[in-house]
C-alpha angles and dihedrals in degrees: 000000000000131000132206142170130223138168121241104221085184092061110047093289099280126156122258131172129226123209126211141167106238085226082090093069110097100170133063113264144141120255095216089056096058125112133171129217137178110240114233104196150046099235099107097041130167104026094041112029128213103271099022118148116232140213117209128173107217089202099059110078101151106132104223118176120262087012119131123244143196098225128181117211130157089356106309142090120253137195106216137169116226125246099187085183089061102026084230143132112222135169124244092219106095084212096061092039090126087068098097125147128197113230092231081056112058132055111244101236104171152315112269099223101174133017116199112187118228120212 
């Protein structure tokens, strides 16, 4: 099982676990390396959801194309899928379409690996 902690930015900030079996985990990645983090945003529905809680690996940074990153651009974190044709971040959601971020642009923070959805 792994364990990770993430704040819950929804709920006064406090600090709450969440508790998987690493045979999710599809792809390869280093435990140390994982994080969680609530999502704040509908950019990426409806494969990610406002308020998931993500999974990323901060060791994998091999862009591969359609896979799903942790970017960080004008300050703030984004959740963005890859388009290797085009070296760009762009959102699945039609109606946040204008959110598209050049690769020389962004800083590559990590892979997201799993996605658990909070109700």
């Amino acid at each position: 099982m792994i364990n990770l902690e993430y704040t819950d930015i929804f709920d006064g900030n406090k600090i709450k676990k969440i508790q998987f079996s690493k045979h999710f985990i599809k792809s390869p990645y280093k435990e140390k390396s994982l994080f969680a983090i609530l999502v704040d945003g509908k950019s990426m529905e409806p494969v990610i959801n406002h308020k998931a809680v993500i999974i990323a690996d901060l060791s994998n940074k091999k862009l591969e194309d359609s896979s799903i990153y942790l970017v960080y651009y004008e300050n703030k974190m984004w959740v963005k899928k890859y388009d290797i044709l085009n070296k760009i971040f762009i959102s699945i959601n039609p109606d946040f379409s204008h959110l598209v971020y050049k690769e020389e642009d962004i800083h590559l923070v990590a892979k997201v690996i799993l996605t658990f959805s909070t109700f």
